[in-house]
N, C-alpha and C positions, 0 to 999 in steps of 0.2 A: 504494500500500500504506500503512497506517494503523499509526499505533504498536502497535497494541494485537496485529495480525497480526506486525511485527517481533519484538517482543516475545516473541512465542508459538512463533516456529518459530527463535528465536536459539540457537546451541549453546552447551551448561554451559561450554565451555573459553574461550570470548573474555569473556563475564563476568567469569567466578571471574579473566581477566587483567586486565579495564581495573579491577575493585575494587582487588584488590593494588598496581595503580598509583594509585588514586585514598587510598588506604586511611593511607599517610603524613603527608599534610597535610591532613584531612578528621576530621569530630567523628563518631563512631557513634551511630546513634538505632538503639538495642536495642531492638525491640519497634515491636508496632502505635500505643501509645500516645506513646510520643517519637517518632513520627513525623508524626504528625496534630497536635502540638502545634510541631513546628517548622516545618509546612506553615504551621498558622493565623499563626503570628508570623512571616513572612519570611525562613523559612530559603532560603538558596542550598542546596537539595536537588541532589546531582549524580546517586545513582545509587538504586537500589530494588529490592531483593531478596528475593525469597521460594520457599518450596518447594511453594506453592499459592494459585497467583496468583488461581486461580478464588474461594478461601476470602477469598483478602485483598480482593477486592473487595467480595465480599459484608458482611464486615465493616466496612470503609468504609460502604457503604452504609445500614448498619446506626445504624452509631454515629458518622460524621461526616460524613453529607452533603456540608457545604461544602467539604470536601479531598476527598471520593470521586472525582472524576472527575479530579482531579490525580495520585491511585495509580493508577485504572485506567491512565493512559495511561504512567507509567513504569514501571508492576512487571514484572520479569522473573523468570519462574520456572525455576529450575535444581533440580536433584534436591537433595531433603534431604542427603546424606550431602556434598555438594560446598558446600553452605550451610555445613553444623556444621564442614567445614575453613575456612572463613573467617571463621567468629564461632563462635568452640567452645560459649561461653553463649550460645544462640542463646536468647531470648524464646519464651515459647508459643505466642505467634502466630506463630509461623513467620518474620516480616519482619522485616527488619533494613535501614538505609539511611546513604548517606554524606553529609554536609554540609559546607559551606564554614564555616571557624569566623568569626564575626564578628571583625571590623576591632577591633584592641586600641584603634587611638585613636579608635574611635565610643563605643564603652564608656568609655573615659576621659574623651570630650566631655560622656557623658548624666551622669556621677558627678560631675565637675563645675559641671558647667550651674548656674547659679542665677539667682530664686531656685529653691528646691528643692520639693517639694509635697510628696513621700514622703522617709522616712528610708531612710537605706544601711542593710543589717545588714553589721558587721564580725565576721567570727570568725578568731578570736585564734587560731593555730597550732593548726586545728582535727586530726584525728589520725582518724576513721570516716568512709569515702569516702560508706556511706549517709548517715550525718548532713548531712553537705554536701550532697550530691541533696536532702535531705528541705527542708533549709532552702533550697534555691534555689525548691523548686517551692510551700514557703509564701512566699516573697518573692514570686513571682508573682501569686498569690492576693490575698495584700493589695493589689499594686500598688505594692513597694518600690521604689525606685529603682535597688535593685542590689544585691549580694550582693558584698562582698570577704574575700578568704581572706589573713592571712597565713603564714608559712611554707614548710615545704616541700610539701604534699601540693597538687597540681592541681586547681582546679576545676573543669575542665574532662576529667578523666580522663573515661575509659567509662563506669567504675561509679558516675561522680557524677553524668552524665546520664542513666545509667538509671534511678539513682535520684528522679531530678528530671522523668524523664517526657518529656524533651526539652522543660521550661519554662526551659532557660538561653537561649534566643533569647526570650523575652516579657521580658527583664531584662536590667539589666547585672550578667557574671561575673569579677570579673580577679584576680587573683593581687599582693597589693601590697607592699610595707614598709611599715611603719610613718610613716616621713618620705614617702612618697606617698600619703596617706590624703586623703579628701575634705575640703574645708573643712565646719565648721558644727559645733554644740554636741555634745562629743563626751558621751557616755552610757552607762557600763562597767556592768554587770550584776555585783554582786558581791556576797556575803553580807553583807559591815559593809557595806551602801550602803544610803540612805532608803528607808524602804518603797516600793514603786511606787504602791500606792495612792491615794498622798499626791501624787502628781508626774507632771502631765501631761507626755507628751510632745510636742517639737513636732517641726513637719512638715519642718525640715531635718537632723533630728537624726543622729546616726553611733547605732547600737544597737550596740554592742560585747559579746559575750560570747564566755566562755574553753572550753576544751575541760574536760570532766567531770571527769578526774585533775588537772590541774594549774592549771585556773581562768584565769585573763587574767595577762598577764606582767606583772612589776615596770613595762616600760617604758611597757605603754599604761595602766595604772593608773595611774603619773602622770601621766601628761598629759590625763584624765578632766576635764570640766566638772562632776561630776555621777556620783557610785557609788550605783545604784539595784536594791536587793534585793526578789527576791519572795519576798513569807511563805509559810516551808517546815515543817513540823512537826518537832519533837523528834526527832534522831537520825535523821532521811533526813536522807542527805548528800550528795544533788544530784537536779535533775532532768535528763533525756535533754536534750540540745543544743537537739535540733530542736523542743521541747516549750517550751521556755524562750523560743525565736526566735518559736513561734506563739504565747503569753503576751504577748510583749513588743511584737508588733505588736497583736495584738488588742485591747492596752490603748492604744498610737498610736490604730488606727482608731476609739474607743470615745471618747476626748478627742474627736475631732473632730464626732459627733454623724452626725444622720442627713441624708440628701443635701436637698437644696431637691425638696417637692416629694412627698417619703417620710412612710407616716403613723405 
């Protein structure tokens, strides 16, 4: 017998059990999209649930080939209503799955590994669980080294990786202090700071930027190599987080020019 037959004829009640066990110490990939994106990067996928396993294939199929044949052979489908009890915001596509969360000292190896090629983005006791998502899944994009948060809010919650599309396995995500931040030239985003325009940045850099109400603390603003402002117009008085983060890398990636090769 073949998974895909297991699968198909398993009852809703030892599922909906081994999830609740698995469901502890495991990261939620809400959605068909954090799923196929923590396939592609090496997620430890343990389990795979849906309410139409026939739909999620096809989808796969559809839209990401190179993981399709990895959901068909884990997705188990259980009736909607035994789903929405184990993920109440359950994603529109029906699917939802559980992963092993990455090793805190891989992450801490890759943030300090040097030299460094990409910058870290630091955000400063960020406070909107989407803003964090949004800024992990542009840190992926560019190919940042890694995203750190400090304070209290988890970067790793739910709603930060649904927000992020399940691109916190394509990066490193951890949660720091201040006195554990990566080495290299630290680079605070703040309104009195030098034009950006003026100032490239380099590829080992920390990109530091504060939450929208209260901006970067007294504590990591001193300790700045480097307070660098983007020109904002008269009377707006901030831009969105995660707007600032794509700004800031996009002017990183933009210093460095186009690949050998590119015309």
């Amino acid at each position: 017998m073949n998974d895909s037959q297991v699968n198909d004829t398993e009852l809703p009640d030892e599922p909906a059990r081994r999830w609740r066990g698995l469901a502890p110490d495991s990261v939620l990939l809400d959605g068909f999209h954090a799923l196929k994106h923590a396939l592609r990067f090496g997620a430890d996928v343990r389990m795979v649930l849906t309410s139409d396993r026939a739909a999620a294939v096809a989808l796969a199929g559809h839209l990401a080939e190179d993981v399709a044949a990895r959901i068909a052979e884990t997705a188990v489908e259980i009736p909607a209503v035994v789903l929405r009890e184990l993920v109440p915001r359950l994603h529109p596509t029906g699917i939802a799955a559980l992963a092993a969360r990455p090793a805190r000292a891989a992450n801490l190896a890759a943030l300090a590994h040097r030299p460094r090629r990409a910058p870290v983005v630091l955000l400063d006791n960020p406070r909107n669980l989407g803003n964090v998502g949004a800024v992990v899944r542009l840190a992926a994009g560019f190919g940042a080294t890694g995203v750190v948060t400090t304070g209290d809010t988890d970067p790793w919650h739910p709603s930060v990786v649904r927000a992020g599309a399940g691109l916190h396995f394509a990066t490193a995500v951890e949660q720091l202090t201040l006195d554990q931040l990566p080495s290299g030239p630290l680079y605070v985003l703040d309104p009195q700071g030098a034009d950006i325009r003026a100032l490239p940045f380099p590829d080992d850099a920390v990109l530091a930027f504060g939450s929208e109400r209260h901006g970067v603390s007294d504590g990591l603003r001193s300790r700045a190599d480097q307070l660098v402002a983007i020109p904002m117009q008269p009377q707006v008085s901030s831009f969105n987080l995660a707007t600032s983060v794509g700004m800031g890398l996009f002017h990183w990636m933009s210093g460095r020019g186009l690949p050998e090769g590119r015309p």
